[in-house]
Structure formats: structure tokens, C-alpha cells
C-alpha positions, 0 to 999 in steps of 0.5 A: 500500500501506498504511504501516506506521505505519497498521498498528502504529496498528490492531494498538495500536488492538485490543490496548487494546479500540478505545477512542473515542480510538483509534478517532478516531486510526485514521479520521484515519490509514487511507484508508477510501477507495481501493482498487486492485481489479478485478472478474471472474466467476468461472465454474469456481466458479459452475459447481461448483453448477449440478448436474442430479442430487440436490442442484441449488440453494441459497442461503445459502453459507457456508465453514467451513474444517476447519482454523480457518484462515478468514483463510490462504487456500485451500491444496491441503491445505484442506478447507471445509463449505459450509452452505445455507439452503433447499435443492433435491435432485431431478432435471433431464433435457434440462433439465427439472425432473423430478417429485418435487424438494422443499427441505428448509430446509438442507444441506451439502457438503463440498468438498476442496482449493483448486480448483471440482472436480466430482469433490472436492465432496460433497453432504448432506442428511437423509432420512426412514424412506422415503428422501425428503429432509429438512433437516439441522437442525430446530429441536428447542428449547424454544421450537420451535412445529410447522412452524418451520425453520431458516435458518443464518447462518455458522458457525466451527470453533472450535480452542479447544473443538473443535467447529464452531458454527453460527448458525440463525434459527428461522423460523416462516410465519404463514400457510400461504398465504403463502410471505413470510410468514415471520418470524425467531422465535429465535437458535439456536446450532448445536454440532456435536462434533470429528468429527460427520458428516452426518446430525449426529445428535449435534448440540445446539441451544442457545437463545441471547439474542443475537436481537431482537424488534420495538421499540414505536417501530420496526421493530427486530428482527434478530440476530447470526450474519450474518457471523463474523471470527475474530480468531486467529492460529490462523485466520490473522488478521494482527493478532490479539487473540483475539476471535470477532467475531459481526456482526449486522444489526437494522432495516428499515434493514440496520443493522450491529451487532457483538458479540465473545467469546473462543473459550473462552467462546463458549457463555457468554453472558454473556462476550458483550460488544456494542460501543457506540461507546466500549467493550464493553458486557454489554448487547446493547441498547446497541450501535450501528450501525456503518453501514446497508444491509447484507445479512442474510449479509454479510461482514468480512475482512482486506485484503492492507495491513492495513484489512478489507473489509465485503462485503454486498448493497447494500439487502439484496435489490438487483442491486449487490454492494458493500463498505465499507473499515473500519480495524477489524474494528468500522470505522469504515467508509469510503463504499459502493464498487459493484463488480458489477451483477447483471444477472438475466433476468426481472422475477420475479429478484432478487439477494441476500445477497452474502459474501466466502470468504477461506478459498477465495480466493487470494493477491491476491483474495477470491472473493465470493458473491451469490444469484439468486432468484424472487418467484414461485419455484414457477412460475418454477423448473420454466421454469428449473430452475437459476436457483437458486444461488450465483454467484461473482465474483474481486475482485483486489487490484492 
């Protein structure tokens, strides 16, 4: 366990806004390196998901506990939104895909306690005039061009100004014939009122400044929203200083970068400060990289001894779920620690994305994420109608 002398030297570090002398001071003193864990599948959570009937596939898992309280665990009195980026709803019989499925781009479900019950989890999505299934959230911005979508990053309940937010990347296919041709256009904030239920009818879309486009000397594109670190005591963080901490990944490189903004200004941009290795920086451009080969959903959470834990895909798209150790919710962080090897079972597989849900978790473990799908998904999914989503695994602290 951690002394609590390292505690005290991250809880100062963060008061004083992690300045370049705190930060030398936190590398020298926290082991960015160790780690006493164990990793198992978790098999009553993964099973949650594979469903025969209406909704029955997703990526892009995230846990938005009602409460705020990201950091407090799962409680018998807990209740998270799960949002997911493509969709399936249809029907499997005798384990054949029926006729008629279709993907809308995002969906939710509600899911209510602190245990994987089938009978406690509940499944949304939009529909058109004539019932057929459709996304939630369609981009409606002024930017908007015909046939962009929304894929989601995470998203928070925000206690101060009572609303939950949501990230979206609207995506744009340049060409119809190609189902990767598809590009990351804009970063949209999603606000959905106290209250608001599906459809979300009432929900606004906000364009925000917080996406990159491509450099003129590389490939530098990219966005916040990938994970999201509530650092308040309200949602249970342990050393608190107020903040929202938005990470972002930019580059071919799955380059970590990192923003914060008080709770009360989350809409203001302007109050967005961006970290450039030595203070807060109003100028997005100037932030660094905190490390590299992150996944594009990722996550950043508190440990039991007081360091964080930065869980992602390793490479981004790869069979190796991962973490790095960092002192701060802004690192440094330590070396790349494999943990679990998915082993898929086709060539056309592929595994990706993987985040940890400290709001599903136990005491003494962090429930993670990753996601399997096809480079051939049409043809593949009707030869196995449920290789399409979330798998979950227990990582426990000893």
C-alpha cells in the first residue's frame, strides 16, 4: 500500500494546479510501477448483453451513474445509463439472425442496482412514424451535412447544473461504398435536462471547439470526450479539487491529451483550460501528450492507495487490454502493464476500445470493458449473430 506521505504529496500536488515542480516531486515519490492485481472474466456481466430479442449488440459502453457518484462504487441503491455507439435491435431464433435487424448509430439502457440482472436492465432506442428503429441522437447542428451520425464518447451527470452531458463525434462516410470510410467531422456536446427520458426529445446539441482537424505536417486530428474523471467529492473522488477532467486522444499515434473545467462552467468554453506540461493553458493547441497508444474510449480512475489507473486498448484496435499507473489524474504515467489477451475466433475479429466502470465495480476491483468486432461485419454477423458486444473482465486489487 501506498504511504501516506505519497498521498498528502498528490492531494498538495492538485490543490496548487500540478505545477512542473510538483509534478517532478510526485514521479520521484509514487511507484508508477507495481501493482498487486489479478485478472478474471467476468461472465454474469458479459452475459447481461448477449440478448436474442430487440436490442442484441453494441459497442461503445459507457456508465453514467444517476447519482454523480462515478468514483463510490456500485451500491444496491445505484442506478447507471449505459450509452452505445452503433447499435443492433432485431431478432435471433435457434440462433439465427432473423430478417429485418438494422443499427441505428446509438442507444441506451438503463440498468438498476449493483448486480448483471436480466430482469433490472432496460433497453432504448428511437423509432420512426412506422415503428422501425432509429438512433437516439442525430446530429441536428449547424454544421450537420445529410447522412452524418453520431458516435458518443462518455458522458457525466453533472450535480452542479443538473443535467447529464454527453460527448458525440459527428461522423460523416465519404463514400457510400465504403463502410471505413468514415471520418470524425465535429465535437458535439450532448445536454440532456434533470429528468429527460428516452426518446430525449428535449435534448440540445451544442457545437463545441474542443475537436481537431488534420495538421499540414501530420496526421493530427482527434478530440476530447474519450474518457471523463470527475474530480468531486460529490462523485466520490478521494482527493478532490473540483475539476471535470475531459481526456482526449489526437494522432495516428493514440496520443493522450487532457483538458479540465469546473462543473459550473462546463458549457463555457472558454473556462476550458488544456494542460501543457507546466500549467493550464486557454489554448487547446498547446497541450501535450501525456503518453501514446491509447484507445479512442479509454479510461482514468482512482486506485484503492491513492495513484489512478489509465485503462485503454493497447494500439487502439489490438487483442491486449492494458493500463498505465499515473500519480495524477494528468500522470505522469508509469510503463504499459498487459493484463488480458483477447483471444477472438476468426481472422475477420478484432478487439477494441477497452474502459474501466468504477461506478459498477466493487470494493477491491474495477470491472473493465473491451469490444469484439468484424472487418467484414455484414457477412460475418448473420454466421454469428452475437459476436457483437461488450465483454467484461474483474481486475482485483490484492
Amino acid at each position: 500500500m501506498k504511504k501516506l506521505s505519497h498521498i498528502l504529496a498528490i492531494a498538495s500536488a492538485l490543490s496548487f494546479g500540478l505545477c512542473a515542480a510538483t509534478m517532478a516531486q510526485t514521479k520521484d515519490t509514487v511507484d508508477l510501477e507495481h501493482l498487486n492485481y489479478t485478472v478474471e472474466e467476468a461472465p454474469e456481466w458479459t452475459n447481461l448483453f448477449i440478448r436474442t430479442s430487440g436490442w442484441f449488440g453494441a459497442d461503445g459502453i459507457y456508465a453514467l451513474p444517476a447519482d454523480g457518484a462515478r468514483s463510490k462504487g456500485a451500491r444496491p441503491s445505484s442506478k447507471n445509463m449505459f450509452i452505445f455507439s452503433d447499435s443492433m435491435i432485431g431478432e435471433i431464433k435457434d440462433g439465427q439472425l432473423q430478417p429485418g435487424y438494422t443499427m441505428p448509430h446509438n442507444s441506451v439502457a438503463y440498468l438498476k442496482g449493483d448486480a448483471p440482472k436480466a430482469d433490472a436492465i432496460n433497453f432504448h432506442w428511437a423509432q420512426t412514424s412506422d415503428g422501425k428503429p432509429q438512433s437516439l441522437f442525430v446530429p441536428s447542428t449547424p454544421s450537420t451535412q445529410k447522412g452524418d451520425y453520431y458516435w458518443l464518447g462518455d458522458g457525466f451527470v453533472n450535480t452542479v447544473l443538473h443535467k447529464t452531458y454527453i460527448f458525440a463525434y459527428r461522423m460523416h462516410n465519404m463514400s457510400t461504398k465504403d463502410d471505413w470510410s468514415f471520418k470524425e467531422m465535429e465535437t458535439i456536446l450532448i445536454v440532456l435536462p434533470k429528468g429527460s427520458k428516452p426518446p430525449f426529445t428535449d435534448q440540445q446539441q451544442i457545437e463545441t471547439p474542443l475537436h481537431y482537424q488534420n495538421g499540414k505536417a501530420d496526421n493530427s486530428s482527434g478530440g476530447f470526450g474519450a474518457g471523463i474523471f470527475v474530480n468531486t467529492k460529490k462523485a466520490g473522488a478521494p482527493l478532490p479539487d473540483g475539476y471535470v477532467y475531459v481526456y482526449g486522444v489526437r494522432g495516428r499515434g493514440g496520443n493522450l491529451i487532457v483538458s479540465r473545467v469546473l462543473p459550473k462552467d462546463f458549457e463555457d468554453f472558454g473556462a476550458w483550460r488544456f494542460w501543457d506540461g507546466k500549467t493550464w493553458n486557454a489554448d487547446k493547441e498547446q497541450a501535450i501528450y501525456l503518453t501514446n497508444g491509447v484507445s479512442n474510449e479509454l479510461s482514468v480512475s482512482p486506485l484503492p492507495d491513492g495513484r489512478y489507473i489509465l485503462v485503454f486498448q493497447l494500439g487502439g484496435m489490438g487483442a491486449d487490454v492494458a493500463f498505465r499507473i499515473g500519480a495524477s489524474p494528468i500522470g505522469p504515467f508509469g510503463s504499459v502493464h498487459k493484463i488480458y489477451h483477447a483471444t477472438v475466433t476468426n481472422k475477420d475479429y478484432f478487439t477494441y476500445n477497452a474502459k474501466a466502470h468504477p461506478s459498477l465495480s466493487k470494493p477491491g476491483e474495477l470491472l473493465i470493458t473491451y469490444n469484439q468486432n468484424s472487418f467484414n461485419f455484414w457477412k460475418q454477423l448473420p454466421l454469428n449473430p452475437h459476436l457483437y458486444h461488450p465483454y467484461f473482465l474483474r481486475l482485483k486489487f490484492e
